[in-house]
C-alpha positions in Angstrom: -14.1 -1.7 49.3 -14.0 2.1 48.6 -10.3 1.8 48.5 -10.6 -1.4 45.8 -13.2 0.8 43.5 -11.1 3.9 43.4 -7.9 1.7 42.2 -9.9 0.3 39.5 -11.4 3.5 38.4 -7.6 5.0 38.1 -6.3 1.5 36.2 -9.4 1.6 33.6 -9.0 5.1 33.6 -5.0 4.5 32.6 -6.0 2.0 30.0 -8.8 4.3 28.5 -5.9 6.6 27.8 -3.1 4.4 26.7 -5.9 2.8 24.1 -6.2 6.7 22.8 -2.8 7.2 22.3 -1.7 4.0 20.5 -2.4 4.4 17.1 -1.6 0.7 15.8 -4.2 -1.3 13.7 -5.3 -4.6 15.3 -4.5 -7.1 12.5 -1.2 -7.7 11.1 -0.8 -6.4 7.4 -3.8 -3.5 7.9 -2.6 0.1 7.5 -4.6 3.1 8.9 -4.0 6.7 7.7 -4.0 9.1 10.8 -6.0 11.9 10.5 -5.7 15.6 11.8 -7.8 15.0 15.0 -5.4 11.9 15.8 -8.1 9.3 15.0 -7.2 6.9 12.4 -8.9 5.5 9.3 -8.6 1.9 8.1 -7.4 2.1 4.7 -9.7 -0.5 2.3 -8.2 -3.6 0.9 -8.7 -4.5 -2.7 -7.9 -7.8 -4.8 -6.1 -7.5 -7.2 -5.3 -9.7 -10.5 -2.4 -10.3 -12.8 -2.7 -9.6 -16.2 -0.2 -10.2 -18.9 -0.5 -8.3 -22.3 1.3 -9.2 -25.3 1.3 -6.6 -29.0 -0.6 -8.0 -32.2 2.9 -8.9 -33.8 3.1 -11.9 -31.9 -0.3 -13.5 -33.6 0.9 -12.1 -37.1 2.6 -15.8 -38.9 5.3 -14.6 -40.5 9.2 -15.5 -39.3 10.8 -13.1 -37.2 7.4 -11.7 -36.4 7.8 -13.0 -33.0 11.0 -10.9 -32.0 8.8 -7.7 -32.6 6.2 -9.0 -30.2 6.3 -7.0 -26.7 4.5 -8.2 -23.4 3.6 -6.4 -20.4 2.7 -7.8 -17.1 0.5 -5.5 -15.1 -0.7 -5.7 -11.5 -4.6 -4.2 -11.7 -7.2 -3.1 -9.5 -11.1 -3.1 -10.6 -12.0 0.6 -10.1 -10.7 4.0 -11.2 -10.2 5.4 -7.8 -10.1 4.0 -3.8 -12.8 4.7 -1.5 -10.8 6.3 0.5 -9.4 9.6 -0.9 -7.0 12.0 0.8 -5.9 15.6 0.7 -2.6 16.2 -1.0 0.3 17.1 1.8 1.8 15.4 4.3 0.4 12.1 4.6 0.8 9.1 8.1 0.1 6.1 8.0 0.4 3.2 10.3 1.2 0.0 9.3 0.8 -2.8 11.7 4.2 -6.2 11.0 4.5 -9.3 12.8 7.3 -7.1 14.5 9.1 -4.5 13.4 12.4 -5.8 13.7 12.7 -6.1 9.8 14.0 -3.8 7.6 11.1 -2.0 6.2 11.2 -2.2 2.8 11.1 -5.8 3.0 7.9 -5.9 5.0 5.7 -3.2 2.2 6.0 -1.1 -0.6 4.2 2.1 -1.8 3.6 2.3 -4.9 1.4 4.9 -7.2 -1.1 3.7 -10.2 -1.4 4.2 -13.6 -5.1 4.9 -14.2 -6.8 3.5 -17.3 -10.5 3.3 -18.4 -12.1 2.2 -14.9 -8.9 0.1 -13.4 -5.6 0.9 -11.7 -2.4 -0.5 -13.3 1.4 -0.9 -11.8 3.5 -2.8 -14.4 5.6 -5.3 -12.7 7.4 -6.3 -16.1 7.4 -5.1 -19.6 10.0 -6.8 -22.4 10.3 -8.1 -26.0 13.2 -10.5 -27.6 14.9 -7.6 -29.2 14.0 -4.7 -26.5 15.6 -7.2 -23.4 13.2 -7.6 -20.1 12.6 -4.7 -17.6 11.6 -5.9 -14.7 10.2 -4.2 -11.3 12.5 -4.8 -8.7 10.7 -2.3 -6.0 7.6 -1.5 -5.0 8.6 1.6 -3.2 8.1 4.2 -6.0 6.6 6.9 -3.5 9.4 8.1 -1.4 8.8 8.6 2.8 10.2 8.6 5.6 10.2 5.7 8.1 10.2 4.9 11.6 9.3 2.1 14.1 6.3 2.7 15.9 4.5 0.9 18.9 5.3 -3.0 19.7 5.2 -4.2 15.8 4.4 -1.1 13.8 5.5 1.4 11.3 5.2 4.9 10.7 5.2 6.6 7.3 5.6 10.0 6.8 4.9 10.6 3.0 5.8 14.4 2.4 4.1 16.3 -1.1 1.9 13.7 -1.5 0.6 14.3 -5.4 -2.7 13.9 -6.2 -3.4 10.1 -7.8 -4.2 6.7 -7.0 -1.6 4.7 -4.8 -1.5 0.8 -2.8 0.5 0.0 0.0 1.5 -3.9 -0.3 2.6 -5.7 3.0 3.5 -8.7 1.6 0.8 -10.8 -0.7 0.2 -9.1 -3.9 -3.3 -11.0 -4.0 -4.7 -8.1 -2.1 -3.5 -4.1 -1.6 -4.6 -1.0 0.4 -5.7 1.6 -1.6 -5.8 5.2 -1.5 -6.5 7.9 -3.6 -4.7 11.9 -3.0 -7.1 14.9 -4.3 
């Protein structure tokens, strides 16, 4: 019996510090930010809409009014800033995949806002008739370093991180993680 108690002391005592050192968020698609002490923070996720904007010359009834008129398509977030706000540096993050198998910048992006009255803007697309369509065709506009990390994880390294308002998309564009650098 003593024997049997000691054994499970040392295996609960081995998982106790295997938990501490895996860093991996529990749910596919969260990301945590790891912190100096090695403790992570869940970064907040945030819905986010679609919102298309066209110029007055479009509503104005006179021919050839129309090929003046320029749209812009804009992913926004209610809110001038994230909950969560960071010091500028070197920032990690965790991001927890299905696997990790895939390349990376097909499983998220990182991109940084555009901060207007009391939302957050990324424009997706922006054109006119005359001026051609221009398009987003990445969503990594922050640049970092990458590596696999635990069973189905990522770690990003972003270095210089500026101070602003960023998201980090894993997939759905329905909903982002925010965070803000000070």
């Amino acid at each position: 019996m003593k024997k049997f108690f000691i054994s499970m002391m040392i295996a609960m005592a081995t998982i106790s510090g295997y938990a501490q050192k895996n860093l991996e968020p529990e749910y596919i698609g969260q990301v945590v930010v790891v912190n100096a002490d090695s403790t992570t923070t869940l970064l907040q996720k945030e819905t986010t809409e679609m919102k298309t904007k066209s110029s007055k010359f479009g509503m104005i009834p006179v021919v050839g009014s129309g090929l003046l008129d320029k749209t812009k398509s804009n992913l926004v977030v209610k809110g001038a800033a994230s909950k969560t706000m960071l010091e500028k540096g070197t920032l990690t993050f965790i991001i927890r995949a299905d696997n990790n198998n895939y390349d990376p910048k097909d499983v998220f992006g990182i991109l940084q806002f555009e901060v207007k009255k009391k939302q957050r803007l990324y424009t997706m697309a922006e054109g006119s008739i005359l001026g051609g369509i221009k398009a987003t065709t990445t969503f990594n506009t922050v640049p970092y370093k990458v590596e696999k990390y635990g069973s189905s994880s990522y770690i990003i390294v972003i270095q210089d991180a500026k101070p602003g308002q960023y998201g980090i998309t894993t997939g759905d564009f329905s909903q982002i993680m925010t965070f803000g650098v000070k």
